[in-house]
N, C-alpha and C positions, 0 to 999 in steps of 0.2 A: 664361716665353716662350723659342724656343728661336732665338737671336740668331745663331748657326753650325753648323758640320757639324759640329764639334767637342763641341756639347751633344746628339749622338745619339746613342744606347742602340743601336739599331736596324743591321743594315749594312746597306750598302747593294752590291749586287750591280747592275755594266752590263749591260744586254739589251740586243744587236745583235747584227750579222752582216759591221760593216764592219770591216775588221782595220786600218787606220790609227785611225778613233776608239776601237775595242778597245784598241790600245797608248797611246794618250793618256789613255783615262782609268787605265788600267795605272798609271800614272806618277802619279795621285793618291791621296794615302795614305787618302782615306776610302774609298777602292774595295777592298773586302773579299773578290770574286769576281767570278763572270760567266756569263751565260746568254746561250742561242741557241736557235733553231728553225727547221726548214725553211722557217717560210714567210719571217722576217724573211732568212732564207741567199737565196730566190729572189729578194725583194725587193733585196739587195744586189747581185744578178746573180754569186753563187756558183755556178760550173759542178761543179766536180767537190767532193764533200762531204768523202773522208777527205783532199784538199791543203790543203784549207782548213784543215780542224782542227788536222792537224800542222805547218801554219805558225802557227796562232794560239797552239800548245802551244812552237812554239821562244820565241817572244817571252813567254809567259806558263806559269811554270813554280811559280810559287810560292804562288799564290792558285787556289781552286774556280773550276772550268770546266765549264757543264754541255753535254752535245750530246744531239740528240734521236736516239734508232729513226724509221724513215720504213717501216716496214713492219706490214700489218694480222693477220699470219699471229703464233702466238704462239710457236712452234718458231724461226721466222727473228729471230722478235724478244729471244727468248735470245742465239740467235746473233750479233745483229747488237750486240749490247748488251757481249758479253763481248770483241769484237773491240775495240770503241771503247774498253772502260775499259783496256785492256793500252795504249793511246796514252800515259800520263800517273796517276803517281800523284796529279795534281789532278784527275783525269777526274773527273765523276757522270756517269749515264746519264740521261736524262729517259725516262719510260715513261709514255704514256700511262692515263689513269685507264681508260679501256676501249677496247678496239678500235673500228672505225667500225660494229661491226653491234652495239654498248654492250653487249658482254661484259665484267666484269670482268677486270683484269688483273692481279689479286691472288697470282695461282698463280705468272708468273712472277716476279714481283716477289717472291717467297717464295723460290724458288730463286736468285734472282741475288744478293740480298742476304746469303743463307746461304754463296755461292759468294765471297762478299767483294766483290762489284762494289757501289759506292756508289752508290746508285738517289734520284733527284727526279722523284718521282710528279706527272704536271702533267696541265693543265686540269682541274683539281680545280675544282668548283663548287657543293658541297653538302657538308650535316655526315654524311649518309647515305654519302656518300663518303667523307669523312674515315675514319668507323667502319669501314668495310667492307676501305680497305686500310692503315690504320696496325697491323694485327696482323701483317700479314704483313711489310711493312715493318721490323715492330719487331722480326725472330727474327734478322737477322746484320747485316752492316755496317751497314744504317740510312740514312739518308740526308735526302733534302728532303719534303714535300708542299707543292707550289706550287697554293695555291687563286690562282683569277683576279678577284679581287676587285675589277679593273676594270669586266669583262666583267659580273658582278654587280651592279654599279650601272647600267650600262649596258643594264641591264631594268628599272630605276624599282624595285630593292632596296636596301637598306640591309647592305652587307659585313661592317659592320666587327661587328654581332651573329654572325653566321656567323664570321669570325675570332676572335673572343673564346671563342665555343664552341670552335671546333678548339683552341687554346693551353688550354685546359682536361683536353682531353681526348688531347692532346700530353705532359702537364706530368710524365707518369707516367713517359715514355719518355727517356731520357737521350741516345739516338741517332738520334732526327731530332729537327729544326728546321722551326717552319713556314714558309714565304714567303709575302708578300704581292706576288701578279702582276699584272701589266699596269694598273697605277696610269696612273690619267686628267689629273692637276694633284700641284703640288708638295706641297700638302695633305696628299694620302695618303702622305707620308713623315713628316709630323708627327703624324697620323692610328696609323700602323703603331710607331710610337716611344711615343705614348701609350700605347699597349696591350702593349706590351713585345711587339711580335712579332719574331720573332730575326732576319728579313733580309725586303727589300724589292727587288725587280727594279725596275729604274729604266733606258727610252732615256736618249739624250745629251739630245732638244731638252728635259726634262726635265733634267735633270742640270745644264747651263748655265743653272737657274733659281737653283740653290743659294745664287748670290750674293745674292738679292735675300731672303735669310730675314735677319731681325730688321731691314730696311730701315722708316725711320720712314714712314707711312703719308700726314701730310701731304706729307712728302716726294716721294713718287712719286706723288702726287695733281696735283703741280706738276711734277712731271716729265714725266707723262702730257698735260697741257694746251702744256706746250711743246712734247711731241713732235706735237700737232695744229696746233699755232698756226704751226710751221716748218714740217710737210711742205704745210699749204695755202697758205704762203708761197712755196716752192719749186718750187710747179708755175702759180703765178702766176694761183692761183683771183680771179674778180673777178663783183662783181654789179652 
């Protein structure tokens, strides 16, 4: 049973886009890296994309930082790709697994990686995908494939067979790692640890769950009833 942070195999990578909770979890030694994306950036109320990252890159210098391409053209997204990794020897790029009209994006991912730019292939959501861009991935610096293994379940699938197969067919390759993305409950960090997958993207209000691993069960069974039995207390429920 796994009773702390300390009994995982697994790292654990922060997803966000708030640069105060970025540097807070910074400062937690289980925090191993960190990921982001356009949309969690809008959802943050990030205006401007490259202040952002080079303020997140002065506070976080020594740990994986990934940032996404926001562009659907594959010429711009070389470009856009090589500009961001020169930010930071922590930089990875995120590349989408296809543009939005679902071309593969295999080809630039094969030059960028050969170029030395460290590439996490994301929204990865199939083994057919895995196959089609871990060759290219695998000819120069290498880098992530973030299957969403959230988003997977979140069509009434089972991920973690799809996981398994990818760290399989990973296992050959010495220069990428898989991730497991967009995780639903604290679960799939025990879930991702079981299966020996190499890193696991985890929000904060997840991440603030951490305490409550190896917690005794009747215990929070009774903690649970007293937190009903006070707040219907507190607002002065009556029949």
């Amino acid at each position: 049973m796994i009773r702390s942070v300390s009994d995982l195999s697994v790292k654990i990578f922060a997803d966000g886009a708030d640069i105060k909770g970025m540097v807070e979890m910074y400062k937690k030694p289980f925090i191993s890296g960190f990921t982001t994306n356009p949309t969690l950036m809008k959802k943050a109320g990030v205006k401007n994309y490259k202040e952002f990252a080079q303020e997140v890159l002065i506070q976080i210098k020594d740990k994986p930082v990934s940032f996404e391409v926001f562009t659907d053209d594959f010429g711009e997204m070389e470009r856009q790709a090589k500009e961001i990794a020169t930010w930071g020897k922590n930089v990875f790029v995120k590349i989408p697994i296809t543009n939005t009209k679902g071309i593969y994006s295999d080809d630039v991912v094969e030059k960028l990686s050969l170029s030395n730019v460290k590439v996490n292939v994301t929204a990865v959501m199939s083994i057919e995908q895995v196959k089609k861009i871990t060759p290219a991935l695998a000819k120069g610096a290498g880098g992530y494939i973030s299957i969403f293994a959230g988003r997977i379940a979140d069509t009434g699938v089972e991920p973690i067979f799809i996981m398994k197969e990818a760290l399989e067919i990973l296992a050959e390759y010495d220069n990428i790692e898989l991730i497991w993305a967009s995780p639903r409950e604290l679960l799939n960090i025990i879930q991702a640890h079981e299966i020996n997958c190499d890193i696991i993207t985890v929000t904060n209000d997840i991440l603030k769950k951490l305490e409550l691993l190896g917690k005794d069960l009747n215990e929070f069974s009774l903690d649970t009833v007293k937190m009903f039995f006070n707040d219907a207390k507190s607002v002065g429920y009556s029949l």
